[in-house]
PDB file as gemmi writes it, atoms N, CA and C in Angstrom:
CRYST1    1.000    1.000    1.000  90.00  90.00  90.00 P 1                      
ATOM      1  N   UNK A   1     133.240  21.932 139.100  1.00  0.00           N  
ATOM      2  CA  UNK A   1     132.012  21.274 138.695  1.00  0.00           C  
ATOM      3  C   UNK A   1     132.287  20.446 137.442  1.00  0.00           C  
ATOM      4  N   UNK A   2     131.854  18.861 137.322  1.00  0.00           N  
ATOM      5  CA  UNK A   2     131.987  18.458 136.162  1.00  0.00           C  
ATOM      6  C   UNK A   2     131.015  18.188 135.635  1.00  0.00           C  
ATOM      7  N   UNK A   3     130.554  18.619 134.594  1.00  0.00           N  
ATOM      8  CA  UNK A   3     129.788  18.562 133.183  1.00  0.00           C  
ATOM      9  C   UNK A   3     130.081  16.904 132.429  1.00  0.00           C  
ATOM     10  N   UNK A   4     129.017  16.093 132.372  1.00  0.00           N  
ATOM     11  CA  UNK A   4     128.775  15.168 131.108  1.00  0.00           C  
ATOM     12  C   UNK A   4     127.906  15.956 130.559  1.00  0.00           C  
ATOM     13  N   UNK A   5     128.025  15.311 129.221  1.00  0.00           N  
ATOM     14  CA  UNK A   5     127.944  15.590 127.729  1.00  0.00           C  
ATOM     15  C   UNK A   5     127.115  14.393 127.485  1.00  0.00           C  
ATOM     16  N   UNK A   6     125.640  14.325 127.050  1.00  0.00           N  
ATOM     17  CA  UNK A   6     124.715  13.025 126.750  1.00  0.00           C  
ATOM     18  C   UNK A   6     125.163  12.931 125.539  1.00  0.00           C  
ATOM     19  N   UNK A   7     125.484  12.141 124.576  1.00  0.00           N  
ATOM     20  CA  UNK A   7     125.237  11.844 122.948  1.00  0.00           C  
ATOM     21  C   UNK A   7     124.102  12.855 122.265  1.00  0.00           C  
ATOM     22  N   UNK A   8     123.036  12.913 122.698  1.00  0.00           N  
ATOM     23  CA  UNK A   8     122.146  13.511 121.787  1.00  0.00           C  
ATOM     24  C   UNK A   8     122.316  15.468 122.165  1.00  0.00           C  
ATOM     25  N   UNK A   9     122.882  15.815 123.081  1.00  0.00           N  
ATOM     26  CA  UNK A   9     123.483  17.216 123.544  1.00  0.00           C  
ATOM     27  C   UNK A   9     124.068  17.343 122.323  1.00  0.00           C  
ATOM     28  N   UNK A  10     125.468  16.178 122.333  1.00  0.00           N  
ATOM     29  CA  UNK A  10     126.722  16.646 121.196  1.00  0.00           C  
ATOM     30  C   UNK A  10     126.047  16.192 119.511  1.00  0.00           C  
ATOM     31  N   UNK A  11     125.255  15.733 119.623  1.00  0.00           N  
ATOM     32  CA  UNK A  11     124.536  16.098 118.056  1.00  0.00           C  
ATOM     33  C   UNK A  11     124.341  17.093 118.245  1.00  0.00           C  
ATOM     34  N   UNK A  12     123.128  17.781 119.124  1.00  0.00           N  
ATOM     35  CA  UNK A  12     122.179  18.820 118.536  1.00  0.00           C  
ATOM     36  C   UNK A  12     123.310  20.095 118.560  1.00  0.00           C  
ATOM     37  N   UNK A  13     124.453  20.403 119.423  1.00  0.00           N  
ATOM     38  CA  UNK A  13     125.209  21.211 119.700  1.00  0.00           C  
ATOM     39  C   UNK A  13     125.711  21.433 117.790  1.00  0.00           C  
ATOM     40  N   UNK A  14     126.279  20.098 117.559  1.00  0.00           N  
ATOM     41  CA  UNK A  14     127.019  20.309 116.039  1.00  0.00           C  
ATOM     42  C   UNK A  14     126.009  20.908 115.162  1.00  0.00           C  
ATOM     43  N   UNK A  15     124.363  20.908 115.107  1.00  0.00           N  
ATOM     44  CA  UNK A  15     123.914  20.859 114.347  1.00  0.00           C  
ATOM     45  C   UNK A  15     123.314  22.607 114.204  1.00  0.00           C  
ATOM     46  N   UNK A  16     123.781  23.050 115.433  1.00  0.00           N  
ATOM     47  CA  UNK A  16     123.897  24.548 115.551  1.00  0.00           C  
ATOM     48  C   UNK A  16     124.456  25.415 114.793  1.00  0.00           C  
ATOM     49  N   UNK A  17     124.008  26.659 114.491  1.00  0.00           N  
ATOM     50  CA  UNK A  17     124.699  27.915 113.641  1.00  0.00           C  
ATOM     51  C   UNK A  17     126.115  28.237 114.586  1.00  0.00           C  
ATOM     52  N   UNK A  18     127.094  28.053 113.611  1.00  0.00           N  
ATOM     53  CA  UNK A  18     128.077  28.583 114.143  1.00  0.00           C  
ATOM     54  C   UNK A  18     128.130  30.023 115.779  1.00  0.00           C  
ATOM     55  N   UNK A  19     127.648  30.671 115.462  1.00  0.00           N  
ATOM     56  CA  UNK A  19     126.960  31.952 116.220  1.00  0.00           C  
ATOM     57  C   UNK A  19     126.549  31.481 117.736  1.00  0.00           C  
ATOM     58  N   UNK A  20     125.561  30.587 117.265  1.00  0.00           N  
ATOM     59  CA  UNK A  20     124.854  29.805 118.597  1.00  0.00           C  
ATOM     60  C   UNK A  20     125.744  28.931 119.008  1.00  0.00           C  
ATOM     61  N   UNK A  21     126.669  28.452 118.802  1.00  0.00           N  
ATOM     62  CA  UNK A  21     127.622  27.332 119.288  1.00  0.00           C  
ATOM     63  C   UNK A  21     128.393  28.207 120.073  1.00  0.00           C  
ATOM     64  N   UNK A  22     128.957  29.417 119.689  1.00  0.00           N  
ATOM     65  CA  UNK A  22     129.946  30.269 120.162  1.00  0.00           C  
ATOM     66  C   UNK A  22     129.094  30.567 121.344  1.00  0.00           C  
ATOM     67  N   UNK A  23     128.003  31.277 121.679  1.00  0.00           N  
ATOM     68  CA  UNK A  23     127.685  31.714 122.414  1.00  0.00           C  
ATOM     69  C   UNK A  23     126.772  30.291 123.710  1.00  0.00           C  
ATOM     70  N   UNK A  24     126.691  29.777 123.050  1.00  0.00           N  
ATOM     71  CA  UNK A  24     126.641  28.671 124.069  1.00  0.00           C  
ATOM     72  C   UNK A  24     127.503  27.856 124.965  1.00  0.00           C  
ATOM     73  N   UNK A  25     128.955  28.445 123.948  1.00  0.00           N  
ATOM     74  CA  UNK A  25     130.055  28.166 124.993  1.00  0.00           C  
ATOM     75  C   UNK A  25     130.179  29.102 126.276  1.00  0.00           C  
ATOM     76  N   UNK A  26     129.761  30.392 125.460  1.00  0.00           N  
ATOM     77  CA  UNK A  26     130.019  31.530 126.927  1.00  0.00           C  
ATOM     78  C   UNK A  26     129.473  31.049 127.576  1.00  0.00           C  
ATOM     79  N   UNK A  27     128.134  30.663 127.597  1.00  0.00           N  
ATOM     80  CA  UNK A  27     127.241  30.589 128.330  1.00  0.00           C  
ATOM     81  C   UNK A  27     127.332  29.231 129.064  1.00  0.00           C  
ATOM     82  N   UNK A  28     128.146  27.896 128.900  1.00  0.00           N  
ATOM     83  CA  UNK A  28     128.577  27.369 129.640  1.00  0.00           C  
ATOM     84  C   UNK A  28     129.608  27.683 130.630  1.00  0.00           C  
ATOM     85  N   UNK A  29     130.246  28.289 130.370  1.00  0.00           N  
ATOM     86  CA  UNK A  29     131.555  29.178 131.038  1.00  0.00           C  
ATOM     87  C   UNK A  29     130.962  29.703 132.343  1.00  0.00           C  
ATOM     88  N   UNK A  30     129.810  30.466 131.920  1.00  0.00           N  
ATOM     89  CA  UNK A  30     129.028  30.898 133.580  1.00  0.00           C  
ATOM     90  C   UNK A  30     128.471  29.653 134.295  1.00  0.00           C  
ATOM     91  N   UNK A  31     127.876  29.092 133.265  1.00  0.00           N  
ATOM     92  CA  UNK A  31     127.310  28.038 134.328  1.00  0.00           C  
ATOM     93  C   UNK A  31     128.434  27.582 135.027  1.00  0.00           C  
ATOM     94  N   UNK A  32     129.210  27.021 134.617  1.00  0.00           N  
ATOM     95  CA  UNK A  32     130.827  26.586 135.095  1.00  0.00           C  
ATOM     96  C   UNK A  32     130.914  27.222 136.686  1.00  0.00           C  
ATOM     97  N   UNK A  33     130.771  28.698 136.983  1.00  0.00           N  
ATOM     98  CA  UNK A  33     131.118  29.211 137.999  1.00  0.00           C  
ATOM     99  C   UNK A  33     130.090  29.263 138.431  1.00  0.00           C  
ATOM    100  N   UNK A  34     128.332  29.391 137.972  1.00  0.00           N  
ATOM    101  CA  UNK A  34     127.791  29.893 138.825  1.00  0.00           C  
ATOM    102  C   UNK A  34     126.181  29.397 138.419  1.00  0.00           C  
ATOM    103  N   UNK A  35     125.861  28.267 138.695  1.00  0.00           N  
ATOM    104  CA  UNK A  35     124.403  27.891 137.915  1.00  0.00           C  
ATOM    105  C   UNK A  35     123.286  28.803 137.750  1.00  0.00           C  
ATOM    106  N   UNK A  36     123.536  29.618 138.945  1.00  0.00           N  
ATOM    107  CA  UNK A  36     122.170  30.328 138.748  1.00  0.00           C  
ATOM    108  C   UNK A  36     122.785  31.961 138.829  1.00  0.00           C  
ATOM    109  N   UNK A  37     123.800  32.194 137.903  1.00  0.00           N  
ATOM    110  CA  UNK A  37     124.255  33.650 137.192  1.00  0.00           C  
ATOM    111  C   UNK A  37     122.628  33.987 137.106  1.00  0.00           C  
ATOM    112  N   UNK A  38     122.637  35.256 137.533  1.00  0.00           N  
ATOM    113  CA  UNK A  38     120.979  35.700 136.732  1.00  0.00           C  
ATOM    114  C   UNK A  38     121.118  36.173 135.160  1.00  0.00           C  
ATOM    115  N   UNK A  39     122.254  35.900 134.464  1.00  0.00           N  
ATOM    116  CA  UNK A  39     122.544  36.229 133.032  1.00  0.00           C  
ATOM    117  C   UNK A  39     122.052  34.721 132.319  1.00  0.00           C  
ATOM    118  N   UNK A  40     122.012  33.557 132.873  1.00  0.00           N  
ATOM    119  CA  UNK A  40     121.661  32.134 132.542  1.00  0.00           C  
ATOM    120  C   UNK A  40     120.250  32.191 132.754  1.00  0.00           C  
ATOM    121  N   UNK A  41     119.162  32.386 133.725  1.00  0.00           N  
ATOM    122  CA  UNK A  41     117.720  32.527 133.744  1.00  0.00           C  
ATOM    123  C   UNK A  41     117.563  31.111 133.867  1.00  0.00           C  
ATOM    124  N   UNK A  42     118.241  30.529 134.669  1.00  0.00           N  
ATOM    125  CA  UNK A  42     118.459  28.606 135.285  1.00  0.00           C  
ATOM    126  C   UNK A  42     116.797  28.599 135.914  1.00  0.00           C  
ATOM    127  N   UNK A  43     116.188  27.597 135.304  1.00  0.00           N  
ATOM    128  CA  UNK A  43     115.027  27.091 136.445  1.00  0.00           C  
ATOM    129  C   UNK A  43     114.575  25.960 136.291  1.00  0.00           C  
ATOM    130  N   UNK A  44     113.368  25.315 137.124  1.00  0.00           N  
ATOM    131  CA  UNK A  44     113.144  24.248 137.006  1.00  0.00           C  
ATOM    132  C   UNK A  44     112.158  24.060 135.982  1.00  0.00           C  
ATOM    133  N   UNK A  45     112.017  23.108 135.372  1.00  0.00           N  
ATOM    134  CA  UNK A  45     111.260  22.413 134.456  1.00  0.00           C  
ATOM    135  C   UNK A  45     109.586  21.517 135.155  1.00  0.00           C  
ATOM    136  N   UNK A  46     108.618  22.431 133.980  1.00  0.00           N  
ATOM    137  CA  UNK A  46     107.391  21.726 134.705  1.00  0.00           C  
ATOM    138  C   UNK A  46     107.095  20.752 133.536  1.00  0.00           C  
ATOM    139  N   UNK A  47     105.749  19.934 133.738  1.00  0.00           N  
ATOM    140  CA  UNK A  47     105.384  19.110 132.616  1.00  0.00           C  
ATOM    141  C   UNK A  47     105.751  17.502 132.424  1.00  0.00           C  
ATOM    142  N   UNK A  48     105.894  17.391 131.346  1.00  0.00           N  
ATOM    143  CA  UNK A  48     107.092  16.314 130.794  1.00  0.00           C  
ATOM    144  C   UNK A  48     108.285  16.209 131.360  1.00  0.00           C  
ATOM    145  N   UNK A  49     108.941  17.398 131.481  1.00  0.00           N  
ATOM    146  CA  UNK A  49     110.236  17.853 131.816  1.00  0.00           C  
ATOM    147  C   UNK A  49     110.201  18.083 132.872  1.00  0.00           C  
ATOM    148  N   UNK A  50     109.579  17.715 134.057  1.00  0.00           N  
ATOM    149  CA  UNK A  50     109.723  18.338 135.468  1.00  0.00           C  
ATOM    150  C   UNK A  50     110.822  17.569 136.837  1.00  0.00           C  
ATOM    151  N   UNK A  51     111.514  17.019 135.796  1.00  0.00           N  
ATOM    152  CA  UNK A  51     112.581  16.221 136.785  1.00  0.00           C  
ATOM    153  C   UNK A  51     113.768  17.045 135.756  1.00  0.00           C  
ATOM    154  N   UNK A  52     113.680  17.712 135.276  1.00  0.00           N  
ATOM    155  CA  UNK A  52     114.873  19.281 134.437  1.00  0.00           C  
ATOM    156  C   UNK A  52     114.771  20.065 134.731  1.00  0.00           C  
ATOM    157  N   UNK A  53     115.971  20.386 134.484  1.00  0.00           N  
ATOM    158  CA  UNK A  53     116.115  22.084 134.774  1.00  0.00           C  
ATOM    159  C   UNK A  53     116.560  22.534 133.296  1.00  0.00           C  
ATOM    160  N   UNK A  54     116.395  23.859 133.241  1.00  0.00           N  
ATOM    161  CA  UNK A  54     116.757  24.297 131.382  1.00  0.00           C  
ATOM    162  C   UNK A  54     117.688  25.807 132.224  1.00  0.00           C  
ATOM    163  N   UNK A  55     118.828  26.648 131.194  1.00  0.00           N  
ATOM    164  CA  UNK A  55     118.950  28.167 131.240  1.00  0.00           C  
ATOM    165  C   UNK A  55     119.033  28.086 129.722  1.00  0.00           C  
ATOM    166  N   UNK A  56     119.201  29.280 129.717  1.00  0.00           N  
ATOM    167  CA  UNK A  56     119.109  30.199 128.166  1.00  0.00           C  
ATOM    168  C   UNK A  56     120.391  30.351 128.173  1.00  0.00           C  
ATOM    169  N   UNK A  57     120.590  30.118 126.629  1.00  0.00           N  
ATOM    170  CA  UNK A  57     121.333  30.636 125.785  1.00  0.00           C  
ATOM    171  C   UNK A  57     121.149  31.636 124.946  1.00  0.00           C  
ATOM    172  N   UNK A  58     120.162  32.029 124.495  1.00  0.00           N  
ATOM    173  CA  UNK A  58     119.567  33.205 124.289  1.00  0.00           C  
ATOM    174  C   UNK A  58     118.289  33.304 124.458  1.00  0.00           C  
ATOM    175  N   UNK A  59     117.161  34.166 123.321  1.00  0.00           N  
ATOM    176  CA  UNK A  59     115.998  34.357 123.950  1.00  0.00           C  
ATOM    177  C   UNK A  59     115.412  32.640 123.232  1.00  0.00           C  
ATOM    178  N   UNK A  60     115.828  32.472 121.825  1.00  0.00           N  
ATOM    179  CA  UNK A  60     114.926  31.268 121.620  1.00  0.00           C  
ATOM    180  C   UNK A  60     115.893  29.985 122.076  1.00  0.00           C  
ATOM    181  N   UNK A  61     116.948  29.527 122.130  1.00  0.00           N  
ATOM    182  CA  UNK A  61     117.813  28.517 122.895  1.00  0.00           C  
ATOM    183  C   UNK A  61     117.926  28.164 124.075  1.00  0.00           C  
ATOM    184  N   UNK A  62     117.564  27.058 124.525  1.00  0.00           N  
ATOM    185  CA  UNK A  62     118.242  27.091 126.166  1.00  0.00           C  
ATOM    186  C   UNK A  62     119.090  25.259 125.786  1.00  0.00           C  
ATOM    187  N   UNK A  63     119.344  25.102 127.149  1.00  0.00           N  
ATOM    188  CA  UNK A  63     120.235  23.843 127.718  1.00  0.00           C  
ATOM    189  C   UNK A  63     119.094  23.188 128.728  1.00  0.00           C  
ATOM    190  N   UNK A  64     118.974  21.821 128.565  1.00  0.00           N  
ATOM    191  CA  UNK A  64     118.171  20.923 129.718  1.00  0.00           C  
ATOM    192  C   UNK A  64     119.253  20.054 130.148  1.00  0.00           C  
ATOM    193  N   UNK A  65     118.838  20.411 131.284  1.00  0.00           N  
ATOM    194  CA  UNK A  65     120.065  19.488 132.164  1.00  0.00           C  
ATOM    195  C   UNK A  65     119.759  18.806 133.630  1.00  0.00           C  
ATOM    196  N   UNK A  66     120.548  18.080 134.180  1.00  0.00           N  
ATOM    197  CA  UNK A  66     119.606  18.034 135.884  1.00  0.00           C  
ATOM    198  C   UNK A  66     121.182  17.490 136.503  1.00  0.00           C  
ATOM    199  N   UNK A  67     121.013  17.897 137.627  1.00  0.00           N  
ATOM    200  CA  UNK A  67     121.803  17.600 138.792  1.00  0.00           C  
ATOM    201  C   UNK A  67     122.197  16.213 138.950  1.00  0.00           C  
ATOM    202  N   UNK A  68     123.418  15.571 138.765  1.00  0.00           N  
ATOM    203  CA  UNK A  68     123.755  14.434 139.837  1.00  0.00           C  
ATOM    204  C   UNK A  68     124.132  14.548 141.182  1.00  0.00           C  
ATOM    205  N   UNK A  69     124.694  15.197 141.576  1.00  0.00           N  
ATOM    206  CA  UNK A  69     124.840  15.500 142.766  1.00  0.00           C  
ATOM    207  C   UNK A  69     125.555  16.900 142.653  1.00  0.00           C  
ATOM    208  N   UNK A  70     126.448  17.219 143.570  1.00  0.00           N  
ATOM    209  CA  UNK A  70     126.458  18.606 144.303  1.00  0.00           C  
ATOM    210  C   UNK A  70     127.384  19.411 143.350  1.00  0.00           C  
ATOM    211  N   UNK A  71     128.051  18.279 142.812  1.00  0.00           N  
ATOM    212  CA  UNK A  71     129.162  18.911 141.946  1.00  0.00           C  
ATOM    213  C   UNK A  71     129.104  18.226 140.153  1.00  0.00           C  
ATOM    214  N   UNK A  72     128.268  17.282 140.419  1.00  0.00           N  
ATOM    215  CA  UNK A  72     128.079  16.856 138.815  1.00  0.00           C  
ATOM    216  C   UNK A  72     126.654  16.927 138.275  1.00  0.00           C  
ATOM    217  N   UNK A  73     126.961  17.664 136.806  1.00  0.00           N  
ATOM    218  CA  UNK A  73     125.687  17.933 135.995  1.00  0.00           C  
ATOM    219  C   UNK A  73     125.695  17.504 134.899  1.00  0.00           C  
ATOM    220  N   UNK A  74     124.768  16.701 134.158  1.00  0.00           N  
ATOM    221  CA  UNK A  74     124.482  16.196 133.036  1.00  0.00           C  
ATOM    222  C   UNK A  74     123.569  17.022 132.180  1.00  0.00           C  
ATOM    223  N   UNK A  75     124.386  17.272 130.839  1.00  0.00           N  
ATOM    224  CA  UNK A  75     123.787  18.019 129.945  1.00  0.00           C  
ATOM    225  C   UNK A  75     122.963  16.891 128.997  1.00  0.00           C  
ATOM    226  N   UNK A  76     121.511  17.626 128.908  1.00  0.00           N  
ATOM    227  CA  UNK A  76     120.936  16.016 127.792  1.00  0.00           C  
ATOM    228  C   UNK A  76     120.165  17.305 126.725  1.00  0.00           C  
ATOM    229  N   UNK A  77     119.957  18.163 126.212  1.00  0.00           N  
ATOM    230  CA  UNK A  77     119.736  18.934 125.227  1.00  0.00           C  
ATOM    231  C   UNK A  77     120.274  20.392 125.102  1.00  0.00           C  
ATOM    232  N   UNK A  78     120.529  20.524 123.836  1.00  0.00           N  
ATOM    233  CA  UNK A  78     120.188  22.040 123.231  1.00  0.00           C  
ATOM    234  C   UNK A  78     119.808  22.241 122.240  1.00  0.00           C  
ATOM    235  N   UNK A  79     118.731  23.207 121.871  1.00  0.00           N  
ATOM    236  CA  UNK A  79     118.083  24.171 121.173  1.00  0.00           C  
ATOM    237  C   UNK A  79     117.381  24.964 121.551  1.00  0.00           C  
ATOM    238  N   UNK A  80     115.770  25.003 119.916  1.00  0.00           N  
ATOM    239  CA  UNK A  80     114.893  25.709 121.177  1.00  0.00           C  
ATOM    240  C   UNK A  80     113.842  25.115 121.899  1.00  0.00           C  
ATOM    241  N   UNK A  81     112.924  26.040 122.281  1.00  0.00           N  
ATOM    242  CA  UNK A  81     112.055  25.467 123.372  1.00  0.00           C  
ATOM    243  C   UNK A  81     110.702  24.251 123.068  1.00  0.00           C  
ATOM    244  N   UNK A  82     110.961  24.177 121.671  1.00  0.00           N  
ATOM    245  CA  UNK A  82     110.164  22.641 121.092  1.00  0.00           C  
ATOM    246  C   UNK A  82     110.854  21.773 121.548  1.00  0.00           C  
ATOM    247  N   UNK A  83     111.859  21.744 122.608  1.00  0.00           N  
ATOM    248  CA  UNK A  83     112.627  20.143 122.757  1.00  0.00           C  
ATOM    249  C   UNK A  83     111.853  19.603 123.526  1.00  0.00           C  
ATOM    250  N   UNK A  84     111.451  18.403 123.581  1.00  0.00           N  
ATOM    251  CA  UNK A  84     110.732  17.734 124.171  1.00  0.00           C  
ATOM    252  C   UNK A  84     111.273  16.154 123.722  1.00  0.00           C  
ATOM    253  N   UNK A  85     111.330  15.493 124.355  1.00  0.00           N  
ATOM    254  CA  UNK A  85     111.261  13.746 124.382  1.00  0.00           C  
ATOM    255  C   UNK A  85     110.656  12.688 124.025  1.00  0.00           C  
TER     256      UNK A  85                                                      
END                                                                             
């Protein structure tokens, strides 16, 4: 599976606590093998956001992201759940 990286992902990623960066790597690592690990809590996005999908990185962090096709996914945020556009 290949992963892009939006520009505003790799800000908000740097602008993370060390802690949360680490563990957001694990937590790409599953996605890597398995989008919908039930340890990720992957779903779709309603609202504003309803052409996204978000999982957790922990309880207040997640990742918004959406599908290009079968094998490519574009990451366009992380933090917490105030992200909005």
């Amino acid at each position: 599976m290949k992963i892009f990286y939006r520009s505003r992902f790799k800000r908000e990623f740097k602008k993370l606590p060390k802690k949360i960066q680490d563990l957001a790597e694990e937590k790409i690592e599953i996605f890597r093998k398995n989008p919908f690990d039930s340890r990720l809590d992957t779903h779709k996005l309603h609202g504003l956001l309803k052409t996204f999908w978000a999982f957790s990185v922990d309880y207040k962090n997640r990742i918004i992201f959406d599908f290009c096709d079968k094998y490519t996914i574009r990451f366009y945020s992380i933090g917490d759940h105030d992200i909005y556009w």
